[in-house]
Each structure stands twice: as C-alpha cells, then as structure tokens.
C-alpha distance (Angstrom), angle and dihedral (degrees) to the residues before:
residue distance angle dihedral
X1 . . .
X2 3.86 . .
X3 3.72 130.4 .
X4 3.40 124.9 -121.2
X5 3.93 109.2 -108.9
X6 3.79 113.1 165.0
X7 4.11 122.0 -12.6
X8 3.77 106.6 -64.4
X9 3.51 92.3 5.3
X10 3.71 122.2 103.0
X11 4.26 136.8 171.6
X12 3.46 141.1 174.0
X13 4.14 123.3 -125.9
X14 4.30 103.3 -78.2
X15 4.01 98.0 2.3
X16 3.76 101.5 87.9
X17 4.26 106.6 163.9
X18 3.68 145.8 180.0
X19 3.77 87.3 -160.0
X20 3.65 93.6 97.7
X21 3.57 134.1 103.2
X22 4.05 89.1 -144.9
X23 3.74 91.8 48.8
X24 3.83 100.6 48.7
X25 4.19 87.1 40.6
X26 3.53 92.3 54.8
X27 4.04 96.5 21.1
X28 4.28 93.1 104.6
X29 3.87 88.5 58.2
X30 3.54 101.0 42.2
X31 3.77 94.3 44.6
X32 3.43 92.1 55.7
X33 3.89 101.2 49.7
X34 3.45 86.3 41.3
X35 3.98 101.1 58.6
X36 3.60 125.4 40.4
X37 3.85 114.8 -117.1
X38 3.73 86.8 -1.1
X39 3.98 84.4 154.6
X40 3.68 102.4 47.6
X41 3.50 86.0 51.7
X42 3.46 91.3 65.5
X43 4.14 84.0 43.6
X44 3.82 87.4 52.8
X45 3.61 94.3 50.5
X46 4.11 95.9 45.4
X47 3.48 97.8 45.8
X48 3.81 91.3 52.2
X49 4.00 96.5 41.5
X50 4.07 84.4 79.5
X51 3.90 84.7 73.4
X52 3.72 88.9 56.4
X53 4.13 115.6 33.5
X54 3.64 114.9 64.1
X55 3.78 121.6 177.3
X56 3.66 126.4 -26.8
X57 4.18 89.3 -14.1
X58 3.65 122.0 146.9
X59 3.78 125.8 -110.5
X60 3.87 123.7 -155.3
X61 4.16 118.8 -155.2
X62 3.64 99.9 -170.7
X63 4.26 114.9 -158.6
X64 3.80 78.8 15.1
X65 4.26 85.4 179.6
X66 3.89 96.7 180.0
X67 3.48 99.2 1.8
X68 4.38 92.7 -111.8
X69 4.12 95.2 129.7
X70 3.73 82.1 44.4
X71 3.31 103.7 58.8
X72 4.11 96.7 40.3
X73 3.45 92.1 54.3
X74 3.99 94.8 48.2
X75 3.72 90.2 43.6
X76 4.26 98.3 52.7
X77 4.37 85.2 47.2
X78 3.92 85.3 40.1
X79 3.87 90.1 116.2
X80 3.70 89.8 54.3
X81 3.55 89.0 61.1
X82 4.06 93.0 -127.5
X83 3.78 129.2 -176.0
X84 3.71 108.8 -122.7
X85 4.02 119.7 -159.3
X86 3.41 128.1 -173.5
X87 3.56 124.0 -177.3
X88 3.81 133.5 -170.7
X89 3.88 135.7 163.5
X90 4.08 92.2 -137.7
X91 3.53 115.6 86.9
X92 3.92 96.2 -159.2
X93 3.55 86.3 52.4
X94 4.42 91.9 50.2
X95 3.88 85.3 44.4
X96 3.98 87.6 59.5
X97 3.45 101.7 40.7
X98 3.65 85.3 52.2
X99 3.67 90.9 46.7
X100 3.93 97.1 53.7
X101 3.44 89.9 41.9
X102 4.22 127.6 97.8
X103 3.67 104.9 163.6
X104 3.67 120.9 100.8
X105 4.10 84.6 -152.9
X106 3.80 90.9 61.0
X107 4.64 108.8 80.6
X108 3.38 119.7 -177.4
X109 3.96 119.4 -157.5
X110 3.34 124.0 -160.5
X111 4.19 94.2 -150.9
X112 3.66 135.6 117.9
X113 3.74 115.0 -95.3
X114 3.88 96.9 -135.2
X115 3.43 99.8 49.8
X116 4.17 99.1 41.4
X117 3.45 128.6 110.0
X118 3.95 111.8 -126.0
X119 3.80 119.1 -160.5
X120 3.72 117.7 -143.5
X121 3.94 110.4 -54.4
X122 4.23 141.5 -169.0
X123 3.74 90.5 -164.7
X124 3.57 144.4 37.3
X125 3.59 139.1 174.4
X126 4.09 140.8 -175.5
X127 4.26 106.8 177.2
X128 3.98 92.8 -166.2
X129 3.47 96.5 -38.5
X130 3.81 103.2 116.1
X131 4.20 88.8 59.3
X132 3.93 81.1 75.8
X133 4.04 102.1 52.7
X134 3.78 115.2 94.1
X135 3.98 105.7 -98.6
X136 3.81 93.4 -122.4
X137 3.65 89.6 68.6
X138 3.64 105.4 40.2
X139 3.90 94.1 92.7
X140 3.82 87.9 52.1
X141 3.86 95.7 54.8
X142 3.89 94.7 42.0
X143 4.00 93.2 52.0
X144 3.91 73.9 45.9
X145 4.04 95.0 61.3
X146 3.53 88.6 33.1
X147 3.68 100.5 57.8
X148 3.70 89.5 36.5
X149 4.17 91.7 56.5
X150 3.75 121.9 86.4
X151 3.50 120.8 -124.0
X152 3.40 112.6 -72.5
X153 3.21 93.1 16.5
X154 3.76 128.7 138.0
X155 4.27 143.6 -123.5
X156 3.67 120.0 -162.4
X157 3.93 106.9 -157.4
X158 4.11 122.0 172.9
X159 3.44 111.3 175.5
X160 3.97 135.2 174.1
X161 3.89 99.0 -107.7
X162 3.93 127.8 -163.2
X163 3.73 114.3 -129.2
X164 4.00 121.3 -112.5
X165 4.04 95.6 -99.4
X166 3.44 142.7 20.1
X167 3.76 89.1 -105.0
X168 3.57 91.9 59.8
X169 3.56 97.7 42.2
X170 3.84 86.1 56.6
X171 3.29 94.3 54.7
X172 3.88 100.7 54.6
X173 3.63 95.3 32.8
X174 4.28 83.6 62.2
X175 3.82 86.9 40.9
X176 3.95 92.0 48.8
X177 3.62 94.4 47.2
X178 3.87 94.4 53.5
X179 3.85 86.2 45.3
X180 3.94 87.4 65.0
X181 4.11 95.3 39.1
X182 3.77 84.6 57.3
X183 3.85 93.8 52.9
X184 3.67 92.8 53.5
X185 3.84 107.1 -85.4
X186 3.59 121.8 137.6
X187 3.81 123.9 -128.7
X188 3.83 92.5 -109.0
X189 3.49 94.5 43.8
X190 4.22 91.0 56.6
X191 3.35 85.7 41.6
X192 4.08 96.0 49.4
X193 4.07 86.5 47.1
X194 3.88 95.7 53.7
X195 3.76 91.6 46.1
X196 3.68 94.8 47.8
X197 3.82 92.0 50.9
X198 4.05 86.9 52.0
X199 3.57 99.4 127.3
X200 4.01 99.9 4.7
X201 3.40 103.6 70.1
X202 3.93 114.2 53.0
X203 3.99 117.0 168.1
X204 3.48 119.4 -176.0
X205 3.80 122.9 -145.8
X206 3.98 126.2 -92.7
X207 4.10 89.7 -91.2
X208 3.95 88.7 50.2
X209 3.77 96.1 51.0
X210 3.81 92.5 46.9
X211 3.90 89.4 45.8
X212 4.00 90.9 52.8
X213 4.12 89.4 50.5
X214 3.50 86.5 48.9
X215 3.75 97.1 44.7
X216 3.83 92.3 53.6
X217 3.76 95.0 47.1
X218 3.84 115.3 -79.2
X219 3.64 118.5 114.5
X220 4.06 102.1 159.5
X221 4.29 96.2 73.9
X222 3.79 127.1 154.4
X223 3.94 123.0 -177.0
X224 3.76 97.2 -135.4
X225 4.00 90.1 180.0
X226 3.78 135.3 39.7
X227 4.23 122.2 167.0
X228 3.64 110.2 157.7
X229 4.09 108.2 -65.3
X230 3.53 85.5 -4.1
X231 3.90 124.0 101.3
X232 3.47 143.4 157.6
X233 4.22 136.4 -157.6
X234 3.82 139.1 -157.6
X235 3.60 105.9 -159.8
X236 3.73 108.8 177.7
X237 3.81 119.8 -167.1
C-alpha cells in the first residue's frame, strides 16, 4: 500500500514515479519545498542562457516535468525567436507542461531522453534529471548532449550529489532532513520519500559528475551552485 509523501501524493518503498496524475498535479509545489532554491535555479539558468542562444537556435529542457524551466528560458531568448524543447518520459507530466503552456515556440515531447535524437543545439539543460538515469548509461547520454551541442554551446546540469565521506554525507543528510521539517513535512513523510527513491534516485558525488562531463566530451566545467547535496554545472562545449 503506498505511503503518504506530500498531500495528494503517494509512493510505495523503491518505486518513486512521475507517472502519476497526483505527482505531476501537485509536482511544482512539492519540488519546490522539497529543494532549496529550486526556483532561482531556474533564475540562474535563464539569465545565463542569453550567453548561449543566439538567433533562431534550438534549446533542449531535458525531464522538462511541467514544462516551468522551459518556458523561462524560451521567454528571456523570446526576441531571438528560439525553439524551445522539452522532453520528459511521464505523460502526466507532458500533458501539464502542455497545459501551462501558451507559446507556439514552447514543444513538449513525450520521449525518452536516452534514446532521442537531438538536432544541432546552443543550449542544453537537465534540472535533476540525470540523478534518475541508470549509471551505466550516463556516459552514453552525455557524449549524446555533447555531440548534439554546437560549439560554444552550453549544458546546465544540477544534480543531487553525495558528499566525499560518510562523515560528510551524515552531516547534510541531518541538515537536509531538517530543511524539509521546517517547510512543513512530517517525519514520516521525509522518511516515506527517501525510502521510495531507494534505488531510483542515484547521485554521484562532485568528482563523479565532473568525471561523466568529462567522459562524454566536456572538459571546460564550472560548478556555478553548491547548497548542501545540491549542485549545479555549466559545461560549455
């Protein structure tokens, strides 16, 4: 029987999924009590995409969920008349990104991201979306982005990160979980999450990201934001 996560939103221990109505309804207010400065992430990344598009270029979102990143980005680079693209493997999540969504410039495409085909690109980005891709076949679907990214161009990637010791780890997993009791969780409901992503959601440490961006290709990245487990990458090709 599921556990009781967020309101409306409900998962059972290891089976964590954005293919749920609930979830992608209620997904923009979860996210964003779940992960600090989810939103100025999405700042962060649009006001630097206007160092990367130029005009009539093509912008991927990857794990676009409800389309939100998608649809700052596109607007800021609106006057460059950019194609935005987000893609996600949830349909609920597709049919609310379409939903909230009014600008003919903005596609959503219900495909997964290791097996699409990307046409030439100036910007790229995956908001903790790679954290949920089977390790074995993150290389494959960085040299993916990479190859797929004009020069120059640029790949926005925040990703939940493990600290470099158990110590460490400790330390911000305590510091994490108080985060989420101040923003209104209950202890069962923190608890229920973190057991339900058991096996779904596997982050890699600071070194691992940067070794996967190098692996597929990059070699000029900069972390341009670190809170606790949270961290985010320019990699520009």
């Amino acid at each position: 029987m599921p556990d009781e996560i967020d309101n409306s939103i409900e998962a059972s221990k290891s089976s964590w999924t954005f293919a749920s109505d609930n979830v992608a309804t209620n997904f923009d207010d979860h996210v964003r009590k779940s992960i600090p400065f989810y939103s100025e992430g999405h700042e962060l990344i649009t006001t630097m995409s206007d160092f990367f598009t130029s005009k009539n270029s093509t912008y991927y979102d990857l794990g676009c969920s409800t389309g939100a990143l998608t649809r700052k980005v596109n607007s800021k680079n609106q006057h460059k008349n950019i194609k935005s693209i987000g893609i996600d493997n949830s349909r609920q999540m597709i049919k609310e990104a379409k939903k909230n969504s009014l600008n003919k410039d903005c596609i959503f495409k219900l495909e997964d991201i290791t097996k699409f085909k990307f046409n030439k690109a100036n910007l790229i980005t995956s908001f903790y979306t790679i954290q949920f891709i089977h390790p074995s076949i993150r290389v494959e679907l960085i040299k993916n982005i990479y190859e797929s990214l004009n020069w120059g161009g640029g790949f926005f990637l925040f990703e939940k990160t493990r600290a470099s010791d158990a110590r460490y780890q400790d330390l911000i997993t305590t510091s994490y979980f108080e985060y989420k009791q101040n923003n209104g969780f209950q202890n069962e409901e923190i608890l229920n999450k973190y057991m339900s992503l058991s096996g779904v959601l596997e982050p890699f440490s600071d070194n691992g990201n940067s070794q996967i961006l190098q692996a597929g290709g990059f070699n000029d990245i900069e972390i341009i934001f670190k809170y606790a487990p949270f961290t985010g990458y320019l990699a520009v090709k």
